[in-house]
C-alpha positions as CSV (number, residue, x, y, z in Angstrom):
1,X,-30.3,1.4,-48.0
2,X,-28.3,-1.0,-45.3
3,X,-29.0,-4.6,-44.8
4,X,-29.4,-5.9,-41.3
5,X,-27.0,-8.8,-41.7
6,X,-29.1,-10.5,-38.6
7,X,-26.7,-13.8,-39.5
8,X,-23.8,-12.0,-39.0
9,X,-24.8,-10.1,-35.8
10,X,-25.8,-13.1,-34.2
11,X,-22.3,-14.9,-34.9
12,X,-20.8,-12.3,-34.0
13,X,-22.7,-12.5,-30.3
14,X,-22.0,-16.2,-30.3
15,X,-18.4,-15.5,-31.3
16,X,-18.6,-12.6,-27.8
17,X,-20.2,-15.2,-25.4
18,X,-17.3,-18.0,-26.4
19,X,-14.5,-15.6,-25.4
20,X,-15.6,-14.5,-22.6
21,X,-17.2,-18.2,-21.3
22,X,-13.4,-19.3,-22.2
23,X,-12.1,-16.6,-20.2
24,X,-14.4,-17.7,-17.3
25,X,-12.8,-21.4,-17.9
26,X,-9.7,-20.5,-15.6
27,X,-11.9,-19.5,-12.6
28,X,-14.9,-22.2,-12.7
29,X,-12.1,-25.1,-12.6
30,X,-10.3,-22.9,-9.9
31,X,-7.1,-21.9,-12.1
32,X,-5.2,-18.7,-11.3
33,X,-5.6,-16.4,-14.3
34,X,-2.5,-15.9,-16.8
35,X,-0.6,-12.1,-15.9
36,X,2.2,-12.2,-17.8
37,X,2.0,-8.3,-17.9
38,X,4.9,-6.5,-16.0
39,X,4.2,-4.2,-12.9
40,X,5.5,-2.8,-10.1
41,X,9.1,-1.2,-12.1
42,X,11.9,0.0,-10.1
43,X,15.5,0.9,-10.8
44,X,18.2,0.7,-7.9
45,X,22.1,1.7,-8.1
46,X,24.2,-1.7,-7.9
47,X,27.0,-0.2,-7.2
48,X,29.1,-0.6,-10.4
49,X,29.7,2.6,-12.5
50,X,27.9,2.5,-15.8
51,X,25.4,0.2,-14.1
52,X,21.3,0.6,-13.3
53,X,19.2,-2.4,-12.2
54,X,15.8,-2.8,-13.2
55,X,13.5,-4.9,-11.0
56,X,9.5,-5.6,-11.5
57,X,6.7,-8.0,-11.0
58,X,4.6,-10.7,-12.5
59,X,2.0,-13.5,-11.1
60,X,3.6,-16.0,-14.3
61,X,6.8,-16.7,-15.2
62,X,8.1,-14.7,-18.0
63,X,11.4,-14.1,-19.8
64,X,13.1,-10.8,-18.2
65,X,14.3,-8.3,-20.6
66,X,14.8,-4.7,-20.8
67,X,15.4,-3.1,-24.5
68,X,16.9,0.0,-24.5
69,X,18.2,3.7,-26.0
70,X,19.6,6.5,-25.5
71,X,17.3,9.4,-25.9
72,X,16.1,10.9,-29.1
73,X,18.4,8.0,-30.2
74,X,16.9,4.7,-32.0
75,X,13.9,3.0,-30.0
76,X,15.1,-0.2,-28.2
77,X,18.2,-0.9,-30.3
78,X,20.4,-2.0,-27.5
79,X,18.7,-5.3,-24.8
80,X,19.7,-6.8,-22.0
81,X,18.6,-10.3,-20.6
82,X,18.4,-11.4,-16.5
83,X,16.7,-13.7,-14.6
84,X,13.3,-14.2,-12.1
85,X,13.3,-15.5,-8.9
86,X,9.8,-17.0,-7.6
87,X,8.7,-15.6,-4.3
88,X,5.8,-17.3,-1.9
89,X,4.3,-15.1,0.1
90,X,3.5,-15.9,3.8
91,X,0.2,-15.3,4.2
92,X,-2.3,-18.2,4.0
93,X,-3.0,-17.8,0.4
94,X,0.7,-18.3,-0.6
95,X,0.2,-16.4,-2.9
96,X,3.3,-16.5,-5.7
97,X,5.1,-13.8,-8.2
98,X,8.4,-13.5,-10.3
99,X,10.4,-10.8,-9.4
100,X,12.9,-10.0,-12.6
101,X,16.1,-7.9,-11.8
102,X,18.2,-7.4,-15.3
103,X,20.9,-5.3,-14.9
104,X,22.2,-2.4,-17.7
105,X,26.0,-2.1,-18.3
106,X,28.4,-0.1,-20.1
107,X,25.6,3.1,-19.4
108,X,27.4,6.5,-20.5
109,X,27.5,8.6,-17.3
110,X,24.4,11.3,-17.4
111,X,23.6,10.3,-20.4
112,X,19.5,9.5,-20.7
113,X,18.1,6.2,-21.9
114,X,14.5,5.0,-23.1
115,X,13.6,2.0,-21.7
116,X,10.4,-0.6,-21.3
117,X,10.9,-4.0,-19.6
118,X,9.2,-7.5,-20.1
119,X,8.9,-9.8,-22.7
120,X,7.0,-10.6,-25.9
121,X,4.2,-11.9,-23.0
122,X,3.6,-8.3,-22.3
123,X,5.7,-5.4,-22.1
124,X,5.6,-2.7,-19.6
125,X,4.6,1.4,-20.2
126,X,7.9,3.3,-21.6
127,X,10.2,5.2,-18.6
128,X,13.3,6.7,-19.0
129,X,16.3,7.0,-16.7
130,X,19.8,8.9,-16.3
131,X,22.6,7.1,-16.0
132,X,24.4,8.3,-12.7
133,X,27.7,10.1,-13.5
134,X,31.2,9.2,-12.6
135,X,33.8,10.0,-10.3
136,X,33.6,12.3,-7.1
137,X,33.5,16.2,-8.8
138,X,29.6,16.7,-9.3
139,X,26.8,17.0,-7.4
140,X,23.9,14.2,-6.6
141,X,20.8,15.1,-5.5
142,X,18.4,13.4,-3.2
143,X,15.0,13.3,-2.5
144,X,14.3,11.6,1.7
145,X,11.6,10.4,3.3
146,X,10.5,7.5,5.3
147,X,7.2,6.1,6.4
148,X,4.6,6.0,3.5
149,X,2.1,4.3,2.8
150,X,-0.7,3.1,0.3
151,X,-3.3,4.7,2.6
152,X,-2.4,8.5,3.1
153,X,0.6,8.9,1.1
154,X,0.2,12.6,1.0
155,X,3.6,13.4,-0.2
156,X,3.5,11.1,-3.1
157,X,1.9,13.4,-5.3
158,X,4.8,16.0,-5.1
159,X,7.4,13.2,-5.3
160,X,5.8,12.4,-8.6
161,X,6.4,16.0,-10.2
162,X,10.0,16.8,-8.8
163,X,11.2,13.4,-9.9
164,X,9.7,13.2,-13.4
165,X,11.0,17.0,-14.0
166,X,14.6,15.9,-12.9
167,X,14.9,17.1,-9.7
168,X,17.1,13.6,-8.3
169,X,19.7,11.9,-8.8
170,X,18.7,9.5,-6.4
171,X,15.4,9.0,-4.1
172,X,15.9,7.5,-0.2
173,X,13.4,5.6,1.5
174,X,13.8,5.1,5.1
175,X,12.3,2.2,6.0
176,X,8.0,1.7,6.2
177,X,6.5,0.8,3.4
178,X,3.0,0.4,2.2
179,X,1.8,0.1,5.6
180,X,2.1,-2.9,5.3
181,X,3.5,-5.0,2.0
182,X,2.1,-8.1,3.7
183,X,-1.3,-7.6,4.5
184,X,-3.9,-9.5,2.5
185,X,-1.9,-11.9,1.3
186,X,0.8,-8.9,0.0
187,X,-1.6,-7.5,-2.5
188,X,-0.8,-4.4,-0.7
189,X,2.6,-4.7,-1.4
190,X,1.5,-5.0,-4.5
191,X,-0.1,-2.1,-4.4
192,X,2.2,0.2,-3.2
193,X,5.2,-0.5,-5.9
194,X,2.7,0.1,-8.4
195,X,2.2,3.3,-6.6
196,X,5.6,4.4,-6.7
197,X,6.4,3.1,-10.0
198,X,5.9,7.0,-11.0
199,X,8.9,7.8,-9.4
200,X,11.2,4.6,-8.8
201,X,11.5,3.4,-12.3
202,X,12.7,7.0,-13.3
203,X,15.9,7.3,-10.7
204,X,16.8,4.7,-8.0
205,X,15.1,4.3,-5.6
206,X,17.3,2.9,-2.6
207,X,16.1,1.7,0.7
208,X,16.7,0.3,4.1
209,X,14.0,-1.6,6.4
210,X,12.0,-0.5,8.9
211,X,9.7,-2.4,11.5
212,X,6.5,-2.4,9.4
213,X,8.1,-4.7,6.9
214,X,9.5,-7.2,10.0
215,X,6.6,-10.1,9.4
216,X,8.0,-13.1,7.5
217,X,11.5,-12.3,8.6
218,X,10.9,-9.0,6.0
219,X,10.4,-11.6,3.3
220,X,8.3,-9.2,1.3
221,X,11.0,-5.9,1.7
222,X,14.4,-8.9,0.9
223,X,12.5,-10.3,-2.1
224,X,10.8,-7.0,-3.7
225,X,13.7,-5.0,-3.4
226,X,17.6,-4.9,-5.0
227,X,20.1,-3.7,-3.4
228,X,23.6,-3.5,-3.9
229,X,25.9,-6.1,-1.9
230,X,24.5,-10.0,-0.9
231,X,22.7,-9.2,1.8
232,X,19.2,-9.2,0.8
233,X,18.7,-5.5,0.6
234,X,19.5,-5.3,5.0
235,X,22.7,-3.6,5.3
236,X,24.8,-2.3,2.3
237,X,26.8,1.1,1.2
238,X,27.3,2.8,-2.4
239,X,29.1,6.0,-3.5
240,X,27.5,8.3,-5.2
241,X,29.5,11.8,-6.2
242,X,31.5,12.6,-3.2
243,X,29.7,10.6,-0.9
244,X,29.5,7.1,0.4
245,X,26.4,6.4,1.7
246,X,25.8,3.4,4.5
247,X,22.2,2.1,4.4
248,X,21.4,-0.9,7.5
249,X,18.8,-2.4,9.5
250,X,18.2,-0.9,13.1
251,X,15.6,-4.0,13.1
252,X,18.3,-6.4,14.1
253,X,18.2,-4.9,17.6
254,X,14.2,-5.5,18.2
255,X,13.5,-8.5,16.0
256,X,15.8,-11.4,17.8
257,X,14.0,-14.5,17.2
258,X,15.1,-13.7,13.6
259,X,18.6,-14.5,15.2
260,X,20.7,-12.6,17.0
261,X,23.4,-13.3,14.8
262,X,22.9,-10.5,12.4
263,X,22.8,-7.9,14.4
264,X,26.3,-9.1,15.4
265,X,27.2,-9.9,11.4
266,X,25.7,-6.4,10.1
267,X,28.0,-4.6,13.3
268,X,30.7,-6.6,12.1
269,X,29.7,-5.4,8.5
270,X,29.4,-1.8,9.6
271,X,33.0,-1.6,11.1
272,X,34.9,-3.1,8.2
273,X,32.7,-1.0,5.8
274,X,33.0,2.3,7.9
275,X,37.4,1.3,8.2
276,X,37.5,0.8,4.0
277,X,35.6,4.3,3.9
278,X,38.5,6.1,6.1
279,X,41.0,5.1,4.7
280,X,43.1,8.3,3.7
281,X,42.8,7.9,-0.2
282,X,38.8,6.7,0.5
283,X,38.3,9.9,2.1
284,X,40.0,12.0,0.4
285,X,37.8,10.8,-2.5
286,X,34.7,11.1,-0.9
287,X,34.6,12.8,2.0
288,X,31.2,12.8,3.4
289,X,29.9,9.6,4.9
290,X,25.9,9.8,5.4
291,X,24.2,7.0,7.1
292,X,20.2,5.9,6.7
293,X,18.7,3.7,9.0
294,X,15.1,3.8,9.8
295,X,14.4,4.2,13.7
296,X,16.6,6.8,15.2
297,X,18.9,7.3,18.3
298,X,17.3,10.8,19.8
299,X,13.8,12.0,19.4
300,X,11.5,14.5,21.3
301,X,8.0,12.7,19.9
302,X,5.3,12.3,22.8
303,X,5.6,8.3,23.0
304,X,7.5,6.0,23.6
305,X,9.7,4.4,21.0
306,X,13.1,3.6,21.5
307,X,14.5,7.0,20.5
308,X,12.2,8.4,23.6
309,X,14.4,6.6,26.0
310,X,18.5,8.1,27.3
311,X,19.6,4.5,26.9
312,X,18.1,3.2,23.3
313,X,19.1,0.6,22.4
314,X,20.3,1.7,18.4
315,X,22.4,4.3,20.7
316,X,23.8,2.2,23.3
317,X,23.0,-1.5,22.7
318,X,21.7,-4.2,24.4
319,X,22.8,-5.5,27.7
320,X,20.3,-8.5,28.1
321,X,21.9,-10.6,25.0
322,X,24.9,-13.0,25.6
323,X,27.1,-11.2,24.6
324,X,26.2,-7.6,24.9
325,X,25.0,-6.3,21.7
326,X,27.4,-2.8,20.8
327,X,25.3,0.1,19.7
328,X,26.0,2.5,17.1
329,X,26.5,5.8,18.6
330,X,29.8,5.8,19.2
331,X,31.0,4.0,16.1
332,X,29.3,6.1,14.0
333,X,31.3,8.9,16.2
334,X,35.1,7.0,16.1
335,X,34.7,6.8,12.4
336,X,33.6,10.3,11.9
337,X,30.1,10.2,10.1
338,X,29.1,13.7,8.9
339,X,25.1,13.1,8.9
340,X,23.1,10.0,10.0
341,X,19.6,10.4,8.6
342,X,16.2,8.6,10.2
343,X,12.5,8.3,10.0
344,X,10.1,6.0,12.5
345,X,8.4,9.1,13.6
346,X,6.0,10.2,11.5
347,X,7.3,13.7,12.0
348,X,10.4,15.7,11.2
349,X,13.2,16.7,13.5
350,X,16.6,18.7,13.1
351,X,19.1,18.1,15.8
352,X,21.7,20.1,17.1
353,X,25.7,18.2,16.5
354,X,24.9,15.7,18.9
355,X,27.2,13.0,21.1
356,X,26.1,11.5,23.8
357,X,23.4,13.7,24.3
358,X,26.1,16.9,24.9
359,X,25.6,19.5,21.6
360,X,28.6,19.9,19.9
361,X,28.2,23.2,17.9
362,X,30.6,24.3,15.4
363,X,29.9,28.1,17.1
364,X,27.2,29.7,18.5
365,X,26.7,31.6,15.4
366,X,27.1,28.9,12.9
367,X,26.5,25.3,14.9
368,X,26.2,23.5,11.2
369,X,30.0,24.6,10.3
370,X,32.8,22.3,11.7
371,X,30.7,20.7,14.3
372,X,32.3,18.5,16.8
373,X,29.8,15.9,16.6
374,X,27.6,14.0,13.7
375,X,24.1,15.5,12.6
376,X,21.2,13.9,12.8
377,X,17.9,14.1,10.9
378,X,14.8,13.0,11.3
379,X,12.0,12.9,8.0
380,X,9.4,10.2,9.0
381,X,6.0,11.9,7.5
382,X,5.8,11.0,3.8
383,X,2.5,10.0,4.7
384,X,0.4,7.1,6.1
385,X,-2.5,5.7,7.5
386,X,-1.3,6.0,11.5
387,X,-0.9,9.5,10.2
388,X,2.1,12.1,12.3
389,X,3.3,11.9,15.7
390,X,3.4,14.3,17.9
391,X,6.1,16.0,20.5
392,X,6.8,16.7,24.2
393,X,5.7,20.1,24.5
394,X,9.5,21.2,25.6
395,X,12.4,21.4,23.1
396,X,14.9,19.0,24.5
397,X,18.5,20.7,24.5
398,X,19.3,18.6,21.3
399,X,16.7,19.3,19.7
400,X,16.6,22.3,16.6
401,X,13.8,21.8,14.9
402,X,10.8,20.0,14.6
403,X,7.2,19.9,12.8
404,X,4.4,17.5,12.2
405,X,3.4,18.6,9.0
406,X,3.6,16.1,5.9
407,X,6.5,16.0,4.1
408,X,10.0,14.9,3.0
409,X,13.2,15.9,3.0
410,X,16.3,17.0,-0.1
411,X,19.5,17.1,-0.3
412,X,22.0,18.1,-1.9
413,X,25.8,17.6,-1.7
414,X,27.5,20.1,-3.7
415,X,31.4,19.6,-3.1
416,X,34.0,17.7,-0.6
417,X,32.9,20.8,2.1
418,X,29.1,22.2,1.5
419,X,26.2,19.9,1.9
420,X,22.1,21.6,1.3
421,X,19.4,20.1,3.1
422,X,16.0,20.9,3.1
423,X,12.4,20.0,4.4
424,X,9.5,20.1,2.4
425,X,6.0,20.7,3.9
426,X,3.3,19.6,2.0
427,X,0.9,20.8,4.8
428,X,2.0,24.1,3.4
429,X,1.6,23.2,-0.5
430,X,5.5,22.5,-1.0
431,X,6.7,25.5,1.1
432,X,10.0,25.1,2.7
433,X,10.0,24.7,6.1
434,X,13.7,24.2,7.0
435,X,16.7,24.3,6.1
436,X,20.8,24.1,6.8
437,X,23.9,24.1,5.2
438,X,26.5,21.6,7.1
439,X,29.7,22.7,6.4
440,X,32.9,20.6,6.8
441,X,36.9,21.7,6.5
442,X,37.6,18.6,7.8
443,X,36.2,15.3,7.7
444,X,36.5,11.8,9.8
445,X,37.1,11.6,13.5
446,X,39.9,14.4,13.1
447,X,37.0,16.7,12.5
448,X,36.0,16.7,16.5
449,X,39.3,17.5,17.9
């Protein structure tokens, strides 16, 4: 027959009530708790083959490590150390984190690797990641999208499938985020990386601003984020297979109490960059140039953003700076970019080859091969609480192709000539809505003659 062991039971509730009255001890003499647990894991591409960056999160100051292996190989034999950098918030609360970045070396190219990240504080769930392959003679794939949010982010859910099945090589974010990483006190920053975790700490996940992330002169979007180069994430370029891709900041042209002078340093930037990328043995290594920049040059939505107007101001510049601020229409054109992808509208848009608002179609038959003129793409409805935008109800003569349903672009660039890209409606439960092939004999400004 049991024995009620009522001595035991009740120490044991005595022992219950101490733990959690000591647990209470933090809050009653108004001490943050102690999170020493990891969140919030992303990778990016720093730029260096053999290379991956790891970035995350925590509300204490931990050691930042990531242990390692290659899969099906031996658990965490291989570790790598890095550092964390505190970050204050500027809401009210100021409220602090650590954000750890620990960078992986010597990676085999498309080789797969286990990987957790932390410290013996706490140690994050197990992802895995594939080591980005070398040289210029394969073919990366991309998923693109800009604008999504915590609230809304209706294309998340499909993001999550193709990128744990291995669809990317590389995801692109466009600018908006979380809608917005500041707001109360950036716990819905917070929020939102811990969304995306599910797809940004399995392939990198490379972005550029947009306006939504413009309070605290972007302090949450240049602290949060890793990208290659030293300018806090705002303008930077990387080559992936045979492509160099040129991420910037078209918020430099609408947020100048931040200081004029970086739309004139990131111009600067741009030109040299864009000059390195044409030389003859650049480009004849990687051919296609693809710019990402969140609000775009040319749109047909029903409002009246800055792609709306003939003279925007990405396009053309500014006149009412001292001195004139250059826009980047026409060096995008001298240094012949192939494709110069957008977001802003919560929509998407195909445009015809476009300069100067005159369409520049490689025929009348095929307008996508040889074009005279750069193409421009618009994929802005990932998802978010302002929901999509609509459009004039006449196609403007640049325009190819537009929708309002949900959804996100791919792409992918299979050789020095053929590029695939794609929209994704998830309005229509991942049916493909659109598509081209842009194909290029020639590439740089000799392609327009």
């Amino acid at each position: 027959m049991a024995v009620y062991n009522y001595s035991n039971t009740k120490m044991g509730t005595f022992a219950a009530i101490a733990v959690f009255l000591y647990g209470l001890i933090p809050l009653a003499f108004g001490l943050p708790p102690i999170w020493r647990q990891p969140e919030q894991v992303h990778l990016s591409y720093p730029g260096l083959p053999g290379s991956m960056l790891v970035t995350w999160t925590t509300l204490n100051e931990t050691d930042s490590v990531v242990e390692y292996g290659v899969w099906g190989g031996k658990l965490f034999e291989l570790s790598a150390k890095g550092q964390a950098t505190l970050f204050e918030d500027g809401g009210f609360e100021k409220r602090k984190m650590f954000i750890h970045r620990v960078m992986l070396t010597d990676l085999k190219p498309g080789i797969s690797y286990v990987y957790h990240c932390g410290s013996d504080a706490g140690w994050s769930d197990m992802f895995y990641l594939t080591a980005l392959k070398e040289g210029a003679d394969w073919t990366p794939r991309f998923a693109l999208f800009g604008d999504m949010g915590n609230e809304n982010p209706q294309s998340l859910a499909r993001l999550q499938k193709d990128t744990q099945i291995g669809m990317y090589d590389a995801i692109l974010h466009i600018g908006d985020f979380a809608y917005d990483m500041h707001e109360d006190n950036a716990r819905i920053g917070d929020q939102f990386m811990r969304q995306v975790e599910s797809i940004a700490a399995y392939v990198p996940y490379m972005t550029c601003p947009g306006n939504h992330e413009n309070p605290y002169n972007f302090s949450n979007y240049r602290h949060r984020f890793s990208m290659p180069g030293n300018t806090e994430s705002l303008w930077y370029s990387w080559n992936i297979g045979p492509v160099h891709i040129v991420s910037f900041s078209t918020e430099v042209y609408f947020y100048l109490n931040y200081g004029l002078d970086l739309l004139f340093k990131q111009y600067e930037w741009l030109q040299k960059d864009l000059e390195e990328a044409n030389r003859p043995e650049s480009r004849a290594q990687r051919p296609w140039i693809i710019t990402m920049g969140h609000r775009p040059m040319y749109c047909s939505n029903a409002d009246k953003d800055d792609c709306t107007q003939f003279n925007s101001c990405i396009r053309t510049g500014l006149n009412n700076t001292d001195p004139p601020a250059p826009g980047l229409e026409d060096l995008f054109y001298r240094y012949g970019v192939d494709l110069e992808v957008w977001a802003h509208e919560h929509s998407y848009e195909r445009l015809w080859p476009v300069y100067n608002y005159t369409v520049f179609n490689g025929s009348k038959n095929e307008p996508y091969v040889n074009p005279k003129a750069p193409v421009h793409i618009i994929t802005g409805s990932a998802g978010c609480r302002e929901r999509t935008d609509p459009f004039v109800p006449d196609f403007r003569a640049w325009s190819a192709f537009r929708s309002t349903d949900y959804g996100y672009a791919r792409m992918q660039v299979f050789n020095s000539s053929h590029l695939y890209l794609e929209q994704v409606s998830d309005d229509k439960y991942g049916k493909v809505i659109d598509s081209i092939w842009l194909v290029k004999d020639k590439h740089g400004p000799e392609a327009w003659l």
